[in-house]
C-alpha positions as CSV (number, residue, x, y, z in Angstrom):
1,X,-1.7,14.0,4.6
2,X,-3.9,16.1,2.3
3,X,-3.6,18.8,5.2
4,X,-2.8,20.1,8.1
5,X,-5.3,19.4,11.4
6,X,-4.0,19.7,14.7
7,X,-4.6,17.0,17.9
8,X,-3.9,14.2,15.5
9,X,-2.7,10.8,17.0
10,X,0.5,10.6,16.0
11,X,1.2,7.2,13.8
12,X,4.1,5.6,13.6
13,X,5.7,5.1,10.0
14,X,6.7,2.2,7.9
15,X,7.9,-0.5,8.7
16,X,5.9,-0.6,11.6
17,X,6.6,-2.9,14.9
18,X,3.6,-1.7,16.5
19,X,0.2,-0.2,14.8
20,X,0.6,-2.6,12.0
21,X,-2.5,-3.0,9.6
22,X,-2.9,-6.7,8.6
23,X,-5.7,-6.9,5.4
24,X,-6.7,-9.9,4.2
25,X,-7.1,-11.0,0.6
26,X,-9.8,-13.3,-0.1
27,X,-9.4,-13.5,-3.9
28,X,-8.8,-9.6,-5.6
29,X,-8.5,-10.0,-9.3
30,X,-4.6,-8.4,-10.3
31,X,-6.7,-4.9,-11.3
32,X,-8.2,-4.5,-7.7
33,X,-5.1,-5.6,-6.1
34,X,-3.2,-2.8,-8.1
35,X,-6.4,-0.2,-7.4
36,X,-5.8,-1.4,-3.6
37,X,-2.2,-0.6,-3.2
38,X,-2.6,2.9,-4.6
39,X,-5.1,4.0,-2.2
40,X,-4.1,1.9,0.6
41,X,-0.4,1.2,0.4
42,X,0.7,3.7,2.7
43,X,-1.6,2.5,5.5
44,X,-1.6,-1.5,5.4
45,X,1.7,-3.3,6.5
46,X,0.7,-6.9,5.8
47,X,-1.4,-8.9,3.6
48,X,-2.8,-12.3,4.2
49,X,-4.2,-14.6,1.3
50,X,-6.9,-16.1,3.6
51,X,-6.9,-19.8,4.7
52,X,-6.4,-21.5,1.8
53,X,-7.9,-18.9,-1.0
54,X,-3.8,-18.9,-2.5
55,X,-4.0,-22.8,-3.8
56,X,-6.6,-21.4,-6.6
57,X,-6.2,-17.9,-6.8
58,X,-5.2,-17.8,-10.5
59,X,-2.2,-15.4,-11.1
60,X,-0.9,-15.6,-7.8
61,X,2.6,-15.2,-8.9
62,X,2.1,-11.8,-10.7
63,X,-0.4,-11.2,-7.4
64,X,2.6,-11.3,-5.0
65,X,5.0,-9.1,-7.2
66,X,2.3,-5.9,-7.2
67,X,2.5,-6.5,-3.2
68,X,6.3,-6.5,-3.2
69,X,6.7,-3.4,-5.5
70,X,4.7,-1.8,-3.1
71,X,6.4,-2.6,-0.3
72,X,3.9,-5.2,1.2
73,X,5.0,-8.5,2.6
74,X,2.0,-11.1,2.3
75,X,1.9,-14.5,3.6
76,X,-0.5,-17.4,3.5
77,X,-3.1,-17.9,6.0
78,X,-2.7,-20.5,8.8
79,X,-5.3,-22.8,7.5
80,X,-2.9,-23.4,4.8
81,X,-0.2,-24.1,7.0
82,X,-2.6,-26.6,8.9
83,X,-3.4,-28.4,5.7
84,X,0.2,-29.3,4.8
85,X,1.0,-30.4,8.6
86,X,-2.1,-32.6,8.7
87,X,-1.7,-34.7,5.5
88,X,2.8,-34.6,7.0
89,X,3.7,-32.3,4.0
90,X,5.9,-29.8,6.6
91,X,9.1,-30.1,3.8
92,X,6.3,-29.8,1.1
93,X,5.0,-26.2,2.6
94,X,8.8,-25.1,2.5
95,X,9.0,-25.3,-1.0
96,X,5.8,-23.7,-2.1
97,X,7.5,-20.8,0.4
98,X,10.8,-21.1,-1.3
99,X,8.7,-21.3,-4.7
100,X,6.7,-17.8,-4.4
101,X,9.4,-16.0,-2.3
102,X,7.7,-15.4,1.0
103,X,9.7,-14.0,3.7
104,X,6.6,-14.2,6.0
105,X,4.6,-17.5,7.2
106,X,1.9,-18.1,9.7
107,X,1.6,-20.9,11.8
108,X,-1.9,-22.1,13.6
109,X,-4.0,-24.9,14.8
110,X,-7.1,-23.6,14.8
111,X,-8.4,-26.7,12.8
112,X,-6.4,-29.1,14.1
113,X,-5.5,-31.0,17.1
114,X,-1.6,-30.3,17.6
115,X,0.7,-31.3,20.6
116,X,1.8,-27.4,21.8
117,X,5.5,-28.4,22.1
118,X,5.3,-30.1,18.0
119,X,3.8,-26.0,17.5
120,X,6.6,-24.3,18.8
121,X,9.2,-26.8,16.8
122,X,7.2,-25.7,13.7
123,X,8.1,-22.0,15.1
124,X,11.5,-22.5,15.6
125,X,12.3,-24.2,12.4
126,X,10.6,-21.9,10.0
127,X,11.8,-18.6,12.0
128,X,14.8,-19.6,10.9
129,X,13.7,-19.1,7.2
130,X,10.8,-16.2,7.4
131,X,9.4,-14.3,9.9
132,X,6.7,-15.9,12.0
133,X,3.4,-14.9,13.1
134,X,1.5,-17.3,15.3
135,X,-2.3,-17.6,15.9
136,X,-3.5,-18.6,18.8
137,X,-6.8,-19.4,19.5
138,X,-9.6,-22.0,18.0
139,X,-11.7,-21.8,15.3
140,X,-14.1,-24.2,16.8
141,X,-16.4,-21.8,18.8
142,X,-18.0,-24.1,21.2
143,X,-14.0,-24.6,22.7
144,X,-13.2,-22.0,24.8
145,X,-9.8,-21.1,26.0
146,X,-9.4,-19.4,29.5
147,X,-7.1,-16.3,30.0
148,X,-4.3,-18.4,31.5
149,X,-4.0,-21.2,28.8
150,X,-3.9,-18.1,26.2
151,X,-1.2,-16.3,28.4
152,X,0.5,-19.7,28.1
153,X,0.5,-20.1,24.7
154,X,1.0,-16.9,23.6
155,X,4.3,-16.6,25.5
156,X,5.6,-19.9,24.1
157,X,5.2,-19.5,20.8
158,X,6.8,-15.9,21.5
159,X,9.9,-17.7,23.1
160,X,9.8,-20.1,20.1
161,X,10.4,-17.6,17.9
162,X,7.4,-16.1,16.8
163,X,7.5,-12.0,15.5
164,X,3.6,-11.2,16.9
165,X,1.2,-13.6,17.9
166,X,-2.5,-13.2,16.5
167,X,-5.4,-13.2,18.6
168,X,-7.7,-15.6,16.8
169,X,-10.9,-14.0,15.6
170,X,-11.9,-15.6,12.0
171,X,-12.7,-13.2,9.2
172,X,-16.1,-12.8,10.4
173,X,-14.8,-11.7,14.0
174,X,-17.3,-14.5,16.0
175,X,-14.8,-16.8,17.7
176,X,-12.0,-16.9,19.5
177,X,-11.5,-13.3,21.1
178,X,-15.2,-12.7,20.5
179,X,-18.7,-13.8,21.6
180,X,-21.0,-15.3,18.4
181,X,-22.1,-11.9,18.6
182,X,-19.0,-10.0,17.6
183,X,-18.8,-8.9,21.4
184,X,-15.2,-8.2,22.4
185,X,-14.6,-10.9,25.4
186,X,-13.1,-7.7,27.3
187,X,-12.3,-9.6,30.4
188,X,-10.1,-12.2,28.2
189,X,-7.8,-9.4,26.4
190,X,-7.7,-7.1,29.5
191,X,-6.3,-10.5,31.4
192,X,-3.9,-10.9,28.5
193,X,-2.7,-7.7,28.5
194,X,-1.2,-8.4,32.3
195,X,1.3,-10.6,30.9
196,X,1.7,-10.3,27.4
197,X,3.3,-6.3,25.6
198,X,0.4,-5.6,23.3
199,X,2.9,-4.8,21.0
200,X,4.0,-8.5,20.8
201,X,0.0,-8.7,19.7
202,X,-2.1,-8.7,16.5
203,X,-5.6,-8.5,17.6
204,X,-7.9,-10.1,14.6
205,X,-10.6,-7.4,14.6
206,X,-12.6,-7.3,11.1
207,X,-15.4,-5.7,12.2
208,X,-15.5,-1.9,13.0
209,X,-17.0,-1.8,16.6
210,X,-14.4,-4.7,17.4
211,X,-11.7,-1.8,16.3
212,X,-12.9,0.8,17.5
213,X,-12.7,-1.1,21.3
214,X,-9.2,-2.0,21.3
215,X,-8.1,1.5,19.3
216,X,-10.3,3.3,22.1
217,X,-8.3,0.7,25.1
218,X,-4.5,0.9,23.4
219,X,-4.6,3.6,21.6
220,X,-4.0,4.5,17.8
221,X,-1.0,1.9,17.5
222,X,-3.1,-0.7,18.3
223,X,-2.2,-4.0,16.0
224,X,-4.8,-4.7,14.1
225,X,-5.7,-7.9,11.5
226,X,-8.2,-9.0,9.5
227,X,-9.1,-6.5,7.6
228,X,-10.9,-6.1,4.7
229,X,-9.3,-4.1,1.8
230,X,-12.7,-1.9,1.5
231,X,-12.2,-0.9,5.3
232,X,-8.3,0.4,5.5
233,X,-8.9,4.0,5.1
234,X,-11.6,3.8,7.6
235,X,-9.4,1.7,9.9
236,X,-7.1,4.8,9.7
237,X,-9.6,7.4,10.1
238,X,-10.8,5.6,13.3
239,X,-6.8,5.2,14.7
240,X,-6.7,9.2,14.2
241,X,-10.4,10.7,15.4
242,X,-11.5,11.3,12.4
243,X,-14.6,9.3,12.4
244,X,-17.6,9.7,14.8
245,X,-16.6,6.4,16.5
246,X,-13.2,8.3,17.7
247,X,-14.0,11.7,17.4
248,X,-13.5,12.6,21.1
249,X,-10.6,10.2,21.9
250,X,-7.6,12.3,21.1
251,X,-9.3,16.0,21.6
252,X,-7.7,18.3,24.2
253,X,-10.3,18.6,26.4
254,X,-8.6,21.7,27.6
């Protein structure tokens, strides 16, 4: 830090298990990615190419070496994943991991219609490769998952293998988790949270008031995903009460 302040939230340090950062990339030219990195590298612990943005992002090879020489895994988004399983390409996505040196992969159905138990096999076989992170929820918001079924899934794909499961949000933070209005569905996560360590959990949360809930119900070393580059260091500045949001969180009342 730039200086000293005391009754700051105390973060935990790189590599994270819990209080990870997940930003997505949605298409930053090599210069912005580079620009990105020396502001926020400290503070972001993943990066996600979003759904299917890495099959035509130009560069991407040269992309994915400024995020390793800064110490940031990436991984492609689950749609892509969901594009190779639907058209029977599972080999096929091995190799393009193989091919760009990804140690991380994420696997989802959000999209697609897929027998649970075929999921978990996917889990198994590639967490035998990479590290895992699973989504669960749809992308579909007229389908709506009750607490249970989530709770159920979530601790299978866990058993399977999996290093976090994501909370399913979108990058627009409407579905899933949320109400079409961005509303946390409070009663879902706090059900959730009675069976499932929220450290086993990346909550998808792009939109500030959607972090500043679950930083304000877990604390500063909350997971986090979905974030946009532009919103890091005020992700942080929320984690530590240092934004109006938070201010009064982590103050000593006495």
């Amino acid at each position: 830090m730039n200086y000293f302040l005391d009754q700051i939230p105390e973060r935990t340090q790189k590599p994270r298990q819990v209080g990870v950062t997940m930003a997505m990339d949605k298409g930053l030219s090599l210069r912005e990615v580079e620009d990105f990195v020396s502001v926020c590298g400290e503070y972001v612990d993943l990066v996600k190419f979003g759904w299917g943005t890495s099959f035509v992002t130009p560069n991407l090879k040269d992309k994915i070496k400024i995020y390793k020489e800064a110490g940031i895994p990436v991984y492609f988004g689950g749609t892509l994943f969901e594009a190779f399983i639907v058209r029977g390409k599972f080999d096929d996505y091995i190799k393009v991991l193989d091919k760009y040196g990804l140690e991380y992969a994420e696997v989802s159905d959000g999209s697609i219609e897929l027998d649970h138990d075929i999921k978990c096999d996917y889990i198994q076989k590639l967490a035998k490769r990479v590290t895992v992170l699973s989504e669960v929820g749809s992308k579909d918001v007229e389908k709506i998952i009750p607490p249970v079924e989530w709770i159920r899934l979530m601790q299978a794909e866990l058993d399977a293998g999996a290093w976090k499961v994501i909370g399913e949000a979108r990058e627009s933070g409407n579905v899933g988790l949320f109400r079409s209005t961005g509303e946390v569905r409070s009663g879902l996560v706090q059900e959730i949270l009675t069976k499932i360590p929220f450290e086993n959990i990346i909550w998808e949360a792009p939109q500030k008031a959607q972090q500043v809930w679950f930083i304000k119900l877990l604390g500063s070393n909350v997971n986090l995903g979905n974030i946009a580059p532009n919103e890091v260091i005020p992700l942080e500045t929320i984690r530590i009460g240092l934004r109006g949001d938070t201010f009064s969180v982590f103050l000593d009342k006495h």
